[in-house]
N, CA, C and O atoms as a Maestro MAE file, in Angstrom:
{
 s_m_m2io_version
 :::
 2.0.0
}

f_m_ct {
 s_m_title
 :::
 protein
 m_atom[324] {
  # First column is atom index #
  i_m_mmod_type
  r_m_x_coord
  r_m_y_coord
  r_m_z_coord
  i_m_residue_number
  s_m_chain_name
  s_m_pdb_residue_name
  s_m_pdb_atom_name
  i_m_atomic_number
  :::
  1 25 0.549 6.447 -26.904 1 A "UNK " " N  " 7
  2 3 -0.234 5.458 -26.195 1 A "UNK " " CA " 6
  3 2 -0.480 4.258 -27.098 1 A "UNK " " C  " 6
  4 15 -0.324 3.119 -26.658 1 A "UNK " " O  " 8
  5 25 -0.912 4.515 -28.512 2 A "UNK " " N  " 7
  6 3 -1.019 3.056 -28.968 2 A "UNK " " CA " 6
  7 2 0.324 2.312 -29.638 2 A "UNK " " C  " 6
  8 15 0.340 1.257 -30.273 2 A "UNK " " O  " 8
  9 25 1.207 3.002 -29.372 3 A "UNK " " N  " 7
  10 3 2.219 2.274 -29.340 3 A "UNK " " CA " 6
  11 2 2.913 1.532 -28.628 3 A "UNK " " C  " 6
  12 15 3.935 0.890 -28.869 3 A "UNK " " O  " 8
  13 25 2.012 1.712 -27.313 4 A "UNK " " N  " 7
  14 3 2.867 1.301 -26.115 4 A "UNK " " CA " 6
  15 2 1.641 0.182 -26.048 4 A "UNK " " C  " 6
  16 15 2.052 -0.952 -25.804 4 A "UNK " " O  " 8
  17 25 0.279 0.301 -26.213 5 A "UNK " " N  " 7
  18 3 -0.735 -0.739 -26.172 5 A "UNK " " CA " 6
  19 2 -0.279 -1.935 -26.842 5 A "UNK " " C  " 6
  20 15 -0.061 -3.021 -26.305 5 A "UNK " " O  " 8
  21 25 -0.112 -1.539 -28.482 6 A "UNK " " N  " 7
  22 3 0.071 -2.500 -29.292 6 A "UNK " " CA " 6
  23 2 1.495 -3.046 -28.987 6 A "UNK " " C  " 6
  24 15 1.473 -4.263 -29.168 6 A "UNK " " O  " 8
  25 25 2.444 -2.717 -28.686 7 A "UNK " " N  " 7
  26 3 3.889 -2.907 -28.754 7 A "UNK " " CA " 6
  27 2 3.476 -4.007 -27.316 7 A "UNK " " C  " 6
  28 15 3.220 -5.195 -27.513 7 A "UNK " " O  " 8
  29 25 3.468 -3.554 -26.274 8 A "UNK " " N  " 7
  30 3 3.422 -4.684 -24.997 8 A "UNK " " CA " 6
  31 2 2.177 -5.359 -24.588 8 A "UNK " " C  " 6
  32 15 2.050 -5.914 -23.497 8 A "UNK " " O  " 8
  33 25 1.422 -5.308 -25.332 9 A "UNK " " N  " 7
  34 3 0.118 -6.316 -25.448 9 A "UNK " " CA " 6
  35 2 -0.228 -6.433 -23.971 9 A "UNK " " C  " 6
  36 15 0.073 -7.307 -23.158 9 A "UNK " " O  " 8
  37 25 -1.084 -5.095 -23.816 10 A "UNK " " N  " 7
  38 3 -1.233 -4.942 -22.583 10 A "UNK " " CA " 6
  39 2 -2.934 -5.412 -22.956 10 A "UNK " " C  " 6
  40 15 -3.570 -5.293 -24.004 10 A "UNK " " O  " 8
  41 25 -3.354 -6.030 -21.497 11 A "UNK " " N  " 7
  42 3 -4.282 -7.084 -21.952 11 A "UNK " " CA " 6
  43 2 -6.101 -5.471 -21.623 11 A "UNK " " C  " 6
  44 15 -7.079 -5.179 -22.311 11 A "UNK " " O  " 8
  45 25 -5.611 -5.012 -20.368 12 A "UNK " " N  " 7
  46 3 -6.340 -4.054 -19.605 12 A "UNK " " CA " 6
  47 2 -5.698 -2.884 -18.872 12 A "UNK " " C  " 6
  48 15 -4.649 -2.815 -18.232 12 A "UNK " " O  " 8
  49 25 -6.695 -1.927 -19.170 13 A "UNK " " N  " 7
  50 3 -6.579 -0.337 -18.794 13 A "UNK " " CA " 6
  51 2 -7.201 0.004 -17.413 13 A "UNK " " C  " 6
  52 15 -8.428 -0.004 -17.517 13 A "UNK " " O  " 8
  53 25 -6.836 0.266 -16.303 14 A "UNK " " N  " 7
  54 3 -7.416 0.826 -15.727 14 A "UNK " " CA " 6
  55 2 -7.395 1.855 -15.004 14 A "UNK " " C  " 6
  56 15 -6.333 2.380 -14.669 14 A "UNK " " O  " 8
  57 25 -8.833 2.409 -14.567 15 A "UNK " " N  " 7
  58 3 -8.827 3.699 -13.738 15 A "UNK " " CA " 6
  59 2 -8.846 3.536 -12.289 15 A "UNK " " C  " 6
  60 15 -9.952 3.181 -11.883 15 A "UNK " " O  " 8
  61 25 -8.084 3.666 -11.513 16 A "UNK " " N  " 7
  62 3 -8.778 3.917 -10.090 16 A "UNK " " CA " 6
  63 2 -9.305 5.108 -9.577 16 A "UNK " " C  " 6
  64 15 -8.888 6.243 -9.809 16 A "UNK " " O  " 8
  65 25 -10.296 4.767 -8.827 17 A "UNK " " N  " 7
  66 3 -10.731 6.073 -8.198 17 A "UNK " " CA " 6
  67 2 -10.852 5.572 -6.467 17 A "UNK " " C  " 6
  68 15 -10.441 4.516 -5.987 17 A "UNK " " O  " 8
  69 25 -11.361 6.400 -5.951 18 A "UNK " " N  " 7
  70 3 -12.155 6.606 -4.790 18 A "UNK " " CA " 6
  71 2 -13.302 6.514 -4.968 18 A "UNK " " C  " 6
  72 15 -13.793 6.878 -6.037 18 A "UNK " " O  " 8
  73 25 -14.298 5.826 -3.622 19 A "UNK " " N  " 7
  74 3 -15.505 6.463 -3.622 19 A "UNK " " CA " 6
  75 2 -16.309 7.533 -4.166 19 A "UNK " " C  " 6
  76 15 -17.302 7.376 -4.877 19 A "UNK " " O  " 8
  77 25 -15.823 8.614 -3.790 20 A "UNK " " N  " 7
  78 3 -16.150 9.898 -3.738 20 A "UNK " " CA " 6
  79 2 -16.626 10.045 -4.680 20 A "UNK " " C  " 6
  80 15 -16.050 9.602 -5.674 20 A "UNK " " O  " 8
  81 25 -18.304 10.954 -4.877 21 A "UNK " " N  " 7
  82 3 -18.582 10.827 -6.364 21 A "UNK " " CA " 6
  83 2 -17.666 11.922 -7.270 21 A "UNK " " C  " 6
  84 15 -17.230 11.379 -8.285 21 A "UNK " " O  " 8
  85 25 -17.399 12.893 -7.176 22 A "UNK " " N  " 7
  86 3 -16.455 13.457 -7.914 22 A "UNK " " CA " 6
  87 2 -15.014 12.954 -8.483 22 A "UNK " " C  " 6
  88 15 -14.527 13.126 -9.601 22 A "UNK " " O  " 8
  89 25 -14.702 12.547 -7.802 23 A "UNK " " N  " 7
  90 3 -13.620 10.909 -8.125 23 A "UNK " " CA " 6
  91 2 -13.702 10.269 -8.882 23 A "UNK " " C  " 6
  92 15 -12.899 10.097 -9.799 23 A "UNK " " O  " 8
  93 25 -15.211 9.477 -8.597 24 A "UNK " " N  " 7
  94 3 -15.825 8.628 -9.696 24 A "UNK " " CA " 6
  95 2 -16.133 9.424 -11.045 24 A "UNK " " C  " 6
  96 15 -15.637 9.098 -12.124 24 A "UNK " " O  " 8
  97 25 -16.750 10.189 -10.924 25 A "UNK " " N  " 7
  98 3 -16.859 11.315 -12.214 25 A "UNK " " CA " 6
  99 2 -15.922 11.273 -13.058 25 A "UNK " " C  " 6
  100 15 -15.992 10.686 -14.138 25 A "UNK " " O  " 8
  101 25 -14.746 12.032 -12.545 26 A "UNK " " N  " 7
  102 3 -13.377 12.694 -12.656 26 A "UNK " " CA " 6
  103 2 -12.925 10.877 -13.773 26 A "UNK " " C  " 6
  104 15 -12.637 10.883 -14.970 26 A "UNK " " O  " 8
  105 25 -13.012 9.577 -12.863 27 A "UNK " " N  " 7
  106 3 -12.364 8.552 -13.595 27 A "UNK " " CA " 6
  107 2 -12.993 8.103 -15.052 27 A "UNK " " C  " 6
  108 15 -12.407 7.701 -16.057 27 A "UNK " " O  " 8
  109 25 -14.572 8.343 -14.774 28 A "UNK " " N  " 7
  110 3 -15.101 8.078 -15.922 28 A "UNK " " CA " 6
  111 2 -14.852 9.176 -17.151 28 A "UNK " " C  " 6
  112 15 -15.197 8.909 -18.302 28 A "UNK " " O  " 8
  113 25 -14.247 10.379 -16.811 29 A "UNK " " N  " 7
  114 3 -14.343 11.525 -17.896 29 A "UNK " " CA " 6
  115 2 -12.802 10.694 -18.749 29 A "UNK " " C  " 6
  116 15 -12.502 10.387 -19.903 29 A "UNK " " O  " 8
  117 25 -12.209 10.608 -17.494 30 A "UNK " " N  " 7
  118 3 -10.566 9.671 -17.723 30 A "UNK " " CA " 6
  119 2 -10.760 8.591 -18.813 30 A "UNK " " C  " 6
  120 15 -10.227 8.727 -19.915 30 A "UNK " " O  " 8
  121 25 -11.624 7.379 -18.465 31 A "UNK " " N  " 7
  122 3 -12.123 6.729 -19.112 31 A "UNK " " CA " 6
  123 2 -12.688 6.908 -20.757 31 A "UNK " " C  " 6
  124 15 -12.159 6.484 -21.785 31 A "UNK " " O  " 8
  125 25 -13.750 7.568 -20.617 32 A "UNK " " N  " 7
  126 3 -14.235 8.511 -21.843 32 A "UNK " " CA " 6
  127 2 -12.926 8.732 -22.754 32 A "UNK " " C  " 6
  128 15 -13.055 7.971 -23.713 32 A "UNK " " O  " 8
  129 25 -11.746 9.436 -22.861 33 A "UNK " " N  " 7
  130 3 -11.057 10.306 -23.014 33 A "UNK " " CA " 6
  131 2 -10.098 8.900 -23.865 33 A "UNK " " C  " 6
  132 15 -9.766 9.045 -25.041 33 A "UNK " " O  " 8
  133 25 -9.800 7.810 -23.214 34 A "UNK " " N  " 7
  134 3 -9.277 6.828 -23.669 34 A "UNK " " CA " 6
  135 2 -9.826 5.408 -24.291 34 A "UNK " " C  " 6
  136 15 -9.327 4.300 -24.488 34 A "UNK " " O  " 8
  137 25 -11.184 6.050 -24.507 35 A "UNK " " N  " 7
  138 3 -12.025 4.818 -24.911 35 A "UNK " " CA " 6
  139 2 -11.868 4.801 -26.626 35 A "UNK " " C  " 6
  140 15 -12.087 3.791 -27.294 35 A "UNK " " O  " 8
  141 25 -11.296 6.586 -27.404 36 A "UNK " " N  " 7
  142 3 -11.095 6.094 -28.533 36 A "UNK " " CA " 6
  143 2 -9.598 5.549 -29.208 36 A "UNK " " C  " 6
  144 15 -9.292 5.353 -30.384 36 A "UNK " " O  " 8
  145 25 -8.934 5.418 -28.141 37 A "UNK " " N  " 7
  146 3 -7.259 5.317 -28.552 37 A "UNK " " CA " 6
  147 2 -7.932 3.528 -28.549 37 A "UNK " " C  " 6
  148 15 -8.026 2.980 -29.648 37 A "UNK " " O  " 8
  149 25 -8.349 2.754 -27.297 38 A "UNK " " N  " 7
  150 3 -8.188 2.166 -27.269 38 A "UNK " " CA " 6
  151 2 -9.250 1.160 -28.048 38 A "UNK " " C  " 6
  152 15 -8.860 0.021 -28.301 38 A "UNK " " O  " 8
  153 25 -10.780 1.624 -28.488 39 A "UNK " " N  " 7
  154 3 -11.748 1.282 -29.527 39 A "UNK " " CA " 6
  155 2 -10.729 1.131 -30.870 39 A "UNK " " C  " 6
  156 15 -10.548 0.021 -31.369 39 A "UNK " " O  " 8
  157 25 -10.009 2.479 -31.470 40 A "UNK " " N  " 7
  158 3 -8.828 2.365 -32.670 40 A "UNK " " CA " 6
  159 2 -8.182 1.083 -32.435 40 A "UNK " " C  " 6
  160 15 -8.320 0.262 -33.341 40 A "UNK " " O  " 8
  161 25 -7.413 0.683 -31.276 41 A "UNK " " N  " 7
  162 3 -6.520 -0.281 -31.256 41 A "UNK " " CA " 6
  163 2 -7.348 -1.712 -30.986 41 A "UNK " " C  " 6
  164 15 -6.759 -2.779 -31.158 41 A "UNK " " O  " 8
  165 25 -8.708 -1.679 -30.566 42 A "UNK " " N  " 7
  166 3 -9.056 -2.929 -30.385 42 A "UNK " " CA " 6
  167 2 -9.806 -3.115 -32.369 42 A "UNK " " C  " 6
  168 15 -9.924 -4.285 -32.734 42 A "UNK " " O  " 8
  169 25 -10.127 -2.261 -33.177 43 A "UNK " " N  " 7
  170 3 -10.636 -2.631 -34.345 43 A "UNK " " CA " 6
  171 2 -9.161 -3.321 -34.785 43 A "UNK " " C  " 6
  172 15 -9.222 -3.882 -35.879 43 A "UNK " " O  " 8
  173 25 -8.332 -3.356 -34.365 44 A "UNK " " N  " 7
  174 3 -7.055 -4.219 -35.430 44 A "UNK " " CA " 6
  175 2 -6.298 -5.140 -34.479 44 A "UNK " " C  " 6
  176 15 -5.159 -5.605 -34.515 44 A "UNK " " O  " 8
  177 25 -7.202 -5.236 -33.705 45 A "UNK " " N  " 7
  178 3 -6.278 -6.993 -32.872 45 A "UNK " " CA " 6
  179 2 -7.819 -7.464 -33.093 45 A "UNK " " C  " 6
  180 15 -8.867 -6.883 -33.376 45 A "UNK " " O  " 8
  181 25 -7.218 -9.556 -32.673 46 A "UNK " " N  " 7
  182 3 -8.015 -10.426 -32.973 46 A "UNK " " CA " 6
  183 2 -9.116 -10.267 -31.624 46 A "UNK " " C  " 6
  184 15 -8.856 -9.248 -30.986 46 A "UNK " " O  " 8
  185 25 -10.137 -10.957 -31.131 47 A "UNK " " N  " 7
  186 3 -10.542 -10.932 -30.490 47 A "UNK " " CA " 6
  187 2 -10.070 -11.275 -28.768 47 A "UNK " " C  " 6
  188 15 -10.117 -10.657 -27.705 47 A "UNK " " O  " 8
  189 25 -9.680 -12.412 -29.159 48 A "UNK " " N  " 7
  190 3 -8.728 -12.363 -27.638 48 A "UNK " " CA " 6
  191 2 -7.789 -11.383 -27.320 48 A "UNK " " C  " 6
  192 15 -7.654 -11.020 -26.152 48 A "UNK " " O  " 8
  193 25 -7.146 -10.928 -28.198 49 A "UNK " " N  " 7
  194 3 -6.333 -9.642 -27.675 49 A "UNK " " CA " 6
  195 2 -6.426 -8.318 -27.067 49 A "UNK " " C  " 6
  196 15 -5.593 -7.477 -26.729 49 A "UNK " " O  " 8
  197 25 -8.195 -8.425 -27.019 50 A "UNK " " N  " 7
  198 3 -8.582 -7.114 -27.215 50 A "UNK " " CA " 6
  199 2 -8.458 -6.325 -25.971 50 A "UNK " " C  " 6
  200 15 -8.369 -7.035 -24.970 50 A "UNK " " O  " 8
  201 25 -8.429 -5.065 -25.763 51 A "UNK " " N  " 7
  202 3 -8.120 -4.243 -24.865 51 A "UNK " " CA " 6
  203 2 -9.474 -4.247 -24.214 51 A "UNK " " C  " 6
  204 15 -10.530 -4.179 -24.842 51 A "UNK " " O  " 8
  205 25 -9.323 -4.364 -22.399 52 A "UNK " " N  " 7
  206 3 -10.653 -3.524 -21.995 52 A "UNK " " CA " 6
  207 2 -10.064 -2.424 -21.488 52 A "UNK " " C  " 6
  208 15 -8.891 -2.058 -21.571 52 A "UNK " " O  " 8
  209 25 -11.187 -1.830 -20.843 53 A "UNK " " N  " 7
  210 3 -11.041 -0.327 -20.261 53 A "UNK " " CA " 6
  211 2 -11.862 -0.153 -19.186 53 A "UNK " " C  " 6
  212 15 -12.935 0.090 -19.739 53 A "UNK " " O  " 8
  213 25 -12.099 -0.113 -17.783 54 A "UNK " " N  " 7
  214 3 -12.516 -0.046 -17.242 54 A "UNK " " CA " 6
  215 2 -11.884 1.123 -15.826 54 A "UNK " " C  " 6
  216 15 -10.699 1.452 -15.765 54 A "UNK " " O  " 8
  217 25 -12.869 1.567 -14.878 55 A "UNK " " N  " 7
  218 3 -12.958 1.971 -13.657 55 A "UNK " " CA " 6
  219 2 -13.375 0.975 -12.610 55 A "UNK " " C  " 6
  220 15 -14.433 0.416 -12.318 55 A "UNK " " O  " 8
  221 25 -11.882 0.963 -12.060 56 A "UNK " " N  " 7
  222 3 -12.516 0.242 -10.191 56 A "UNK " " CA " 6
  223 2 -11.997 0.864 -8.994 56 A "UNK " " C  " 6
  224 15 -10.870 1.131 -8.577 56 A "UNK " " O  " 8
  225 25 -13.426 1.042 -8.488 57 A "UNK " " N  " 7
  226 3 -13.995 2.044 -7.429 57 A "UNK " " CA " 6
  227 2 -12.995 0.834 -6.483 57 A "UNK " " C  " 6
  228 15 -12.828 -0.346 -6.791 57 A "UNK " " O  " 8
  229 25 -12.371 1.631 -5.152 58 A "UNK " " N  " 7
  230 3 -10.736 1.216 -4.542 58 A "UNK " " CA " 6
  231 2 -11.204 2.569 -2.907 58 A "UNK " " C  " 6
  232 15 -10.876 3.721 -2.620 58 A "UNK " " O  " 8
  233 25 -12.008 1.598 -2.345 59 A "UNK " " N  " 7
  234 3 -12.597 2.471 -0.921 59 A "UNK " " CA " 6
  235 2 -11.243 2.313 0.268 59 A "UNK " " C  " 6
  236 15 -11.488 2.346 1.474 59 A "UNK " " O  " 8
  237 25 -10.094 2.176 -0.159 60 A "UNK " " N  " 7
  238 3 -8.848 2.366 0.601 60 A "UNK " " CA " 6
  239 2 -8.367 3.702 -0.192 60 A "UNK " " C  " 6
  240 15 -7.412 4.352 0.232 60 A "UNK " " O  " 8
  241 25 -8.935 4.004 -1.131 61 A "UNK " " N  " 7
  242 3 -8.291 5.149 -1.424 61 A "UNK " " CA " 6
  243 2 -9.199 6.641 -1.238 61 A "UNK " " C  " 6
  244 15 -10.128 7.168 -1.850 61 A "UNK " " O  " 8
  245 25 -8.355 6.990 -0.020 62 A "UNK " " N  " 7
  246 3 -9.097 8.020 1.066 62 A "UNK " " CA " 6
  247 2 -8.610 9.316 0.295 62 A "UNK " " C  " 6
  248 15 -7.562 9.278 -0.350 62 A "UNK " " O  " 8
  249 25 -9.563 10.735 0.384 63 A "UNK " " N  " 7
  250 3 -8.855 11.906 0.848 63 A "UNK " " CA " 6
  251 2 -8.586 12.267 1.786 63 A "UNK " " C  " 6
  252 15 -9.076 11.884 2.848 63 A "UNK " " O  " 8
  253 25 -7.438 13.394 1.604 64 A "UNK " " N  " 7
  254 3 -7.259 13.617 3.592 64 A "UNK " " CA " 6
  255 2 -7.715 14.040 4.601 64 A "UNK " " C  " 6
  256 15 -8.319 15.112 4.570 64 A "UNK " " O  " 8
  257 25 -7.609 13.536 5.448 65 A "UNK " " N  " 7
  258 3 -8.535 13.764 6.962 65 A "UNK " " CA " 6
  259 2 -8.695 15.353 7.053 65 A "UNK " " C  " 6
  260 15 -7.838 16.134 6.641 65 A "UNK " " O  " 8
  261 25 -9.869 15.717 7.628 66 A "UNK " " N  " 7
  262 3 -10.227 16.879 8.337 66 A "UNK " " CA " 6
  263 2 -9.850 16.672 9.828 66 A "UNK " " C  " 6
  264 15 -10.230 17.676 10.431 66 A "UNK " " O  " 8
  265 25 -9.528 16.191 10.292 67 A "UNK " " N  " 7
  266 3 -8.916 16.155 12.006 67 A "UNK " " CA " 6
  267 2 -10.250 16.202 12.435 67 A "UNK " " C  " 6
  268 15 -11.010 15.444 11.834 67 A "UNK " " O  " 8
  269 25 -10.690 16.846 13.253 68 A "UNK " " N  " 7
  270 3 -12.220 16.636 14.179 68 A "UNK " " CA " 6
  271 2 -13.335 17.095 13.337 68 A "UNK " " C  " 6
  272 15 -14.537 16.949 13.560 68 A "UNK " " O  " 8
  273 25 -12.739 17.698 12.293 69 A "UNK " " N  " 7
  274 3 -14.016 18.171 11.743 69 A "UNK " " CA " 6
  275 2 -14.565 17.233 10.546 69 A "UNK " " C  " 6
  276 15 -15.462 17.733 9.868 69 A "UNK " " O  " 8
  277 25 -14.110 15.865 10.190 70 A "UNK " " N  " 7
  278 3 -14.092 14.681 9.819 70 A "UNK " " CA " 6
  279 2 -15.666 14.727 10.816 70 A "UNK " " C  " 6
  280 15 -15.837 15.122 11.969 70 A "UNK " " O  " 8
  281 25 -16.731 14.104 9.736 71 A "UNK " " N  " 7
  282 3 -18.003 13.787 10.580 71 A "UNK " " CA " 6
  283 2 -18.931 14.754 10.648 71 A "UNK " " C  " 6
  284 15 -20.083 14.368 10.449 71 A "UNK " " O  " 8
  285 25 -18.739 16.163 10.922 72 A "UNK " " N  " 7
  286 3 -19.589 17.232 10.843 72 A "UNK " " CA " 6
  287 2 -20.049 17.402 10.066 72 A "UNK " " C  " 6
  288 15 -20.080 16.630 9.108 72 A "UNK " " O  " 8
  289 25 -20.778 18.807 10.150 73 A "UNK " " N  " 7
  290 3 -21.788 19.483 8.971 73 A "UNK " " CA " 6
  291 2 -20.701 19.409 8.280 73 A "UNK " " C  " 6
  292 15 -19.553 19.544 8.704 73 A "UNK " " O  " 8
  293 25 -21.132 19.136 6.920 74 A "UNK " " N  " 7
  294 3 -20.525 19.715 5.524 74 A "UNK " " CA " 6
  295 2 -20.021 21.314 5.461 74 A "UNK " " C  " 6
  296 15 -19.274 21.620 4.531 74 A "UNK " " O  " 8
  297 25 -20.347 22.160 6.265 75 A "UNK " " N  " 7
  298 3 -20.199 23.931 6.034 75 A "UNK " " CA " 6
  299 2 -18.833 23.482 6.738 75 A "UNK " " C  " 6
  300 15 -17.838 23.592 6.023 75 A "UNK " " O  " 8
  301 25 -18.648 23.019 7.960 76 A "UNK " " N  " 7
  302 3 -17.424 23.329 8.465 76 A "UNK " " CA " 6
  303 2 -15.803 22.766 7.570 76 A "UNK " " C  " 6
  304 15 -14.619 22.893 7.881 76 A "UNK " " O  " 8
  305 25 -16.252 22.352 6.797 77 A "UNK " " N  " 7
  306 3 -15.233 22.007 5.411 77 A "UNK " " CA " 6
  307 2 -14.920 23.168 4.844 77 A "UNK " " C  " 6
  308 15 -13.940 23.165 4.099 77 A "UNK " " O  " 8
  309 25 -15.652 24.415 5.049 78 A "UNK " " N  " 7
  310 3 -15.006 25.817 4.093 78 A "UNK " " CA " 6
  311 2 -13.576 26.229 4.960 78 A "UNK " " C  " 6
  312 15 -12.512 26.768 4.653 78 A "UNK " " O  " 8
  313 25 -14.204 25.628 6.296 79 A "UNK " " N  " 7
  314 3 -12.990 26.324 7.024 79 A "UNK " " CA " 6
  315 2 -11.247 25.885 6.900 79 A "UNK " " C  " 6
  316 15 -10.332 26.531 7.411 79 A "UNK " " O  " 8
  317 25 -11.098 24.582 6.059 80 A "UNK " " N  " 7
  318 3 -9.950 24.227 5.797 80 A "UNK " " CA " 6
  319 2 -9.506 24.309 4.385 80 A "UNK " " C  " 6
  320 15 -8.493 23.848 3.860 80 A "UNK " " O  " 8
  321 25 -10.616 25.087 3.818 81 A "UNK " " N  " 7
  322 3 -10.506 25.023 2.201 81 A "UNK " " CA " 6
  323 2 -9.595 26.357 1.764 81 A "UNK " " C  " 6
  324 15 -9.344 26.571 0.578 81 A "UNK " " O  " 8
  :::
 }
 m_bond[323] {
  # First column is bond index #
  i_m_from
  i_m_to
  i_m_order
  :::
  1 1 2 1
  2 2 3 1
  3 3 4 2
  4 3 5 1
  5 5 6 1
  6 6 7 1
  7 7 8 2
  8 7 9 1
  9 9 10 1
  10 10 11 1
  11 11 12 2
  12 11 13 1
  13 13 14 1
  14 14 15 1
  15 15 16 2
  16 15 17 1
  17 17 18 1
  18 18 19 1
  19 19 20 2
  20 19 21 1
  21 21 22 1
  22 22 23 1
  23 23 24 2
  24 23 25 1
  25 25 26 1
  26 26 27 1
  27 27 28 2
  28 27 29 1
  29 29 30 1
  30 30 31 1
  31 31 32 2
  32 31 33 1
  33 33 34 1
  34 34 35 1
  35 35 36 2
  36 35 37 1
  37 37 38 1
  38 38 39 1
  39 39 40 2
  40 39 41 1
  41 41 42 1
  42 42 43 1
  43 43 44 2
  44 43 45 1
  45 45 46 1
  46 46 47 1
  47 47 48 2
  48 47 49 1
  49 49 50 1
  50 50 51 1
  51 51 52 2
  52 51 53 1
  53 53 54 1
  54 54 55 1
  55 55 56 2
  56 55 57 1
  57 57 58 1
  58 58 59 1
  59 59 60 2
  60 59 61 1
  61 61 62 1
  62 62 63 1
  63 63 64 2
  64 63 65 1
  65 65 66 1
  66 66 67 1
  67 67 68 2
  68 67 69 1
  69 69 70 1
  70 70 71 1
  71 71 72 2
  72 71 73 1
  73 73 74 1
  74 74 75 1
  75 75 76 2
  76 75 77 1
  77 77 78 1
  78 78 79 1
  79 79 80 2
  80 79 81 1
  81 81 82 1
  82 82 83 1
  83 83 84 2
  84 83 85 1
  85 85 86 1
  86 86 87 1
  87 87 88 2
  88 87 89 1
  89 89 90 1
  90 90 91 1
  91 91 92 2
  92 91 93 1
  93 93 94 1
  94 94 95 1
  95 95 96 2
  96 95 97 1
  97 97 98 1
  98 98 99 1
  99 99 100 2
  100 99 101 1
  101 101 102 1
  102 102 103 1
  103 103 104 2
  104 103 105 1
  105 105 106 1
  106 106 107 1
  107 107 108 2
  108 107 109 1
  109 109 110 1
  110 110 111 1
  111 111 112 2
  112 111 113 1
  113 113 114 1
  114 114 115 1
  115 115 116 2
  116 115 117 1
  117 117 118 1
  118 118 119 1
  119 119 120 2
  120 119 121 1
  121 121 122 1
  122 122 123 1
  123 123 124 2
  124 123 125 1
  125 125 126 1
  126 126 127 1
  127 127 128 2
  128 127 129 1
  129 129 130 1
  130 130 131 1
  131 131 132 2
  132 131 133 1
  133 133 134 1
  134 134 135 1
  135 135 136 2
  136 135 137 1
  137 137 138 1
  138 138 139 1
  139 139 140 2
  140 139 141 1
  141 141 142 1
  142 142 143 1
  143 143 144 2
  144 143 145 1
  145 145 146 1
  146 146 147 1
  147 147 148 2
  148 147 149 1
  149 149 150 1
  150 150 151 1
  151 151 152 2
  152 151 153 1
  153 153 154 1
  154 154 155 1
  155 155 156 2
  156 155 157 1
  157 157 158 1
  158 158 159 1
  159 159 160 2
  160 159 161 1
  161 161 162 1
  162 162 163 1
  163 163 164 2
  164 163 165 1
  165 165 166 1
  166 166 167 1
  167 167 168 2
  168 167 169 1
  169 169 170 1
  170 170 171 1
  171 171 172 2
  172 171 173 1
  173 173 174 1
  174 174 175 1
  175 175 176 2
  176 175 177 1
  177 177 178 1
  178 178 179 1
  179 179 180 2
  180 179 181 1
  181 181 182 1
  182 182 183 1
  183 183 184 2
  184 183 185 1
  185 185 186 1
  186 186 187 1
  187 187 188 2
  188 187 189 1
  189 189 190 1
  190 190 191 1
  191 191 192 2
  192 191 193 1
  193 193 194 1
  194 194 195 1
  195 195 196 2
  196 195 197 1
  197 197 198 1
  198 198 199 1
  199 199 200 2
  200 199 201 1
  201 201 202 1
  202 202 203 1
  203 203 204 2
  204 203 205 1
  205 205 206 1
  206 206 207 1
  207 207 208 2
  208 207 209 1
  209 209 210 1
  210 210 211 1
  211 211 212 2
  212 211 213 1
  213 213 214 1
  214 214 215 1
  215 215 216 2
  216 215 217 1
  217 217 218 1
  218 218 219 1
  219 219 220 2
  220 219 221 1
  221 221 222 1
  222 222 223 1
  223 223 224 2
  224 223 225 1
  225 225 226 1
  226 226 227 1
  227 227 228 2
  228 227 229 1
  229 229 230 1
  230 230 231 1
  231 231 232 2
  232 231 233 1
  233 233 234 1
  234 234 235 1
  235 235 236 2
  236 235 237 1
  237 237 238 1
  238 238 239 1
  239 239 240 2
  240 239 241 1
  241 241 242 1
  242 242 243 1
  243 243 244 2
  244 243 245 1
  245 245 246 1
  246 246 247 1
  247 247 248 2
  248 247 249 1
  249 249 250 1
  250 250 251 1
  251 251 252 2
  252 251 253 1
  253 253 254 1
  254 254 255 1
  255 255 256 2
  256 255 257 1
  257 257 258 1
  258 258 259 1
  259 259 260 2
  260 259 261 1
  261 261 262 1
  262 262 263 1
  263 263 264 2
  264 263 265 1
  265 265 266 1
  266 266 267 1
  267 267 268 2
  268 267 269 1
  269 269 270 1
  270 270 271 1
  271 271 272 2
  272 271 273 1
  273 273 274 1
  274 274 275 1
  275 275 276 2
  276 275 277 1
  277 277 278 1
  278 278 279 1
  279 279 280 2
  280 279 281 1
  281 281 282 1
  282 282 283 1
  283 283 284 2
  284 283 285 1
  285 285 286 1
  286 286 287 1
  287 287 288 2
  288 287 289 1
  289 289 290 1
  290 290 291 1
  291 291 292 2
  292 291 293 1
  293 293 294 1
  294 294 295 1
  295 295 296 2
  296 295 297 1
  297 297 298 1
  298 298 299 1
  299 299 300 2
  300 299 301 1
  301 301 302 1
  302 302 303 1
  303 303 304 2
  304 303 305 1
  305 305 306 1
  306 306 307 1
  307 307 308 2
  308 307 309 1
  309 309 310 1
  310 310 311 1
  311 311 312 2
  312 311 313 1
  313 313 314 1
  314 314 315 1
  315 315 316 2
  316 315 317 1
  317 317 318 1
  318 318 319 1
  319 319 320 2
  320 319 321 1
  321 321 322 1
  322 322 323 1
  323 323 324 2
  :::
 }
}
């Protein structure tokens, strides 16, 4: 990874997620996980170069439909699980 950062001077990192808070979770652990490759690589570029890292929440990005049961109680979700 920081070879591929530093080598193509990639300006920003990002995560997409979904809504969904587990999604969101899930991107920030993502996040977390690459904040020290890319903290390492921003201590040795100048300031304009520097890498961000961020999560953007992307509400087109759906999980898949429950068919009618889309809308109901939450219990009736065991039944497709």
């Amino acid at each position: 990874m920081l070879g591929v950062l530093s080598r193509d001077a990639i300006p920003s990192l990002v995560v997409y997620s979904s809504n969904f808070t587990r999604a969101r979770q899930t991107a920030k652990e993502c996040v977390r996980a690459l904040e020290r490759i890319v903290n390492y690589e921003n201590d040795h570029l100048p300031d304009k170069e520097k890498i961000s890292l961020d999560v953007l929440i992307d509400n087109r990005l759906l999980e898949r439909g429950f068919g009618d049961l889309d809308g109901t109680k939450v219990t009736n979700y065991n039944y497709v699980w």
